[in-house]
C-alpha positions in Angstrom: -27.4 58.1 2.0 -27.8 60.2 5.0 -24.9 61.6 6.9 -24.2 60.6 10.3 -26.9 57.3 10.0 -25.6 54.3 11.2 -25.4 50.8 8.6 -25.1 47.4 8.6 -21.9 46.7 7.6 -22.2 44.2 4.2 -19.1 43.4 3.7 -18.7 39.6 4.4 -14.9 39.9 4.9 -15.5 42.0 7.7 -18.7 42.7 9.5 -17.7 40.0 11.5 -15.2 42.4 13.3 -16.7 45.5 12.6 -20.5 45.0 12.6 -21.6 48.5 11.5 -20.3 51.5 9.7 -20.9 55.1 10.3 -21.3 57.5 6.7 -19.5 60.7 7.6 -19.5 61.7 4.2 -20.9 65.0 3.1 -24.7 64.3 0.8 -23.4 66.3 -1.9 -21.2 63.9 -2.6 -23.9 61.0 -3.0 -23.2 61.0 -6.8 -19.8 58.9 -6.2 -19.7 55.6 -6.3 -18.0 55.2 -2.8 -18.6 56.4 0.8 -16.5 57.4 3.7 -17.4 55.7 7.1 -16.1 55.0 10.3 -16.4 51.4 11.4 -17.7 50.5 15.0 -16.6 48.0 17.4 -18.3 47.0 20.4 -16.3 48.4 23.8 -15.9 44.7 25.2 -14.0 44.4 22.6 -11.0 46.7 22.9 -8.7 46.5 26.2 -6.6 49.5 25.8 -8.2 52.9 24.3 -6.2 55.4 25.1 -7.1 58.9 23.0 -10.7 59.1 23.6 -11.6 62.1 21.7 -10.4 60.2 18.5 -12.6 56.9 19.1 -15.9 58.2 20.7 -18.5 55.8 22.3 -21.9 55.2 21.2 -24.6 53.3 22.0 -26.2 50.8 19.4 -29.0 48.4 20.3 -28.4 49.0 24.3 -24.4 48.0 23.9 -21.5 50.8 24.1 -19.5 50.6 20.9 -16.2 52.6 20.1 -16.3 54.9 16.9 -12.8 53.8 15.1 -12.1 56.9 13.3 -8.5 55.8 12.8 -9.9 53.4 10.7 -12.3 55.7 8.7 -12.2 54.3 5.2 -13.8 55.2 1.6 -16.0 51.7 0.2 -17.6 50.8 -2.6 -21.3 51.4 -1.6 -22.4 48.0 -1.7 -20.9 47.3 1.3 -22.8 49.7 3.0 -26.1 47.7 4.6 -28.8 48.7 5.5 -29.3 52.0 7.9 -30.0 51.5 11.6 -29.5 54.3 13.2 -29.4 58.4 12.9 -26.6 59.3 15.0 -26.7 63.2 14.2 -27.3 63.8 17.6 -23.8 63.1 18.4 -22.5 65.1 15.8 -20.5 67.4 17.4 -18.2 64.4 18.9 -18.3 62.9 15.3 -17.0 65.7 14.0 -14.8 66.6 17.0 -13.0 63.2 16.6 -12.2 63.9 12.9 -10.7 67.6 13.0 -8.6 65.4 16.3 -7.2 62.8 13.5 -6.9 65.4 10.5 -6.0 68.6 12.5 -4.9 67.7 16.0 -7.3 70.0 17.8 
């Protein structure tokens, strides 16, 4: 898997709600059997967002959607689907959003 590459999120029980998933994890780590992502909601979605450097906004397929690092998670890699997406370019704000939740700054 390729860091910072955007995925259909597989999981029945919840693509519904959060329709894709974001791999932060490091590609040394690709031997494990599970994956950290970030989860993605589309900005319609949400009415109140209030710490915007934690939950960045991205654009997939022409909509804004709202990175929910709060919600970062470690799955089984099945559920990750299929990638969509390279979102290295926003890296920088990726990672700015994580030191924010693990760090403060």
């Amino acid at each position: 898997m390729m860091q910072f590459w955007l995925h259909e999120n597989a999981n029945p029980a919840t693509r519904r709600t959060h329709p894709w998933l974001l791999d932060v994890q490091s590609p040394l780590l690709d031997d494990l059997r599970t994956v950290v992502v970030v989860p993605l909601v589309p900005l319609r979605t949400v009415a109140n967002r209030k710490v915007t450097r934690l939950t960045p906004v991205v654009d997939v397929q022409g909509e804004p959607h709202i990175l929910m690092v709060p919600l970062m998670a470690g799955i089984d890699r099945r559920y990750v689907g299929r990638p969509v997406h390279d979102l290295s370019f926003c890296r920088d704000e990726i990672v700015g959003a994580l030191d924010f939740l693990i760090s403060g700054v």
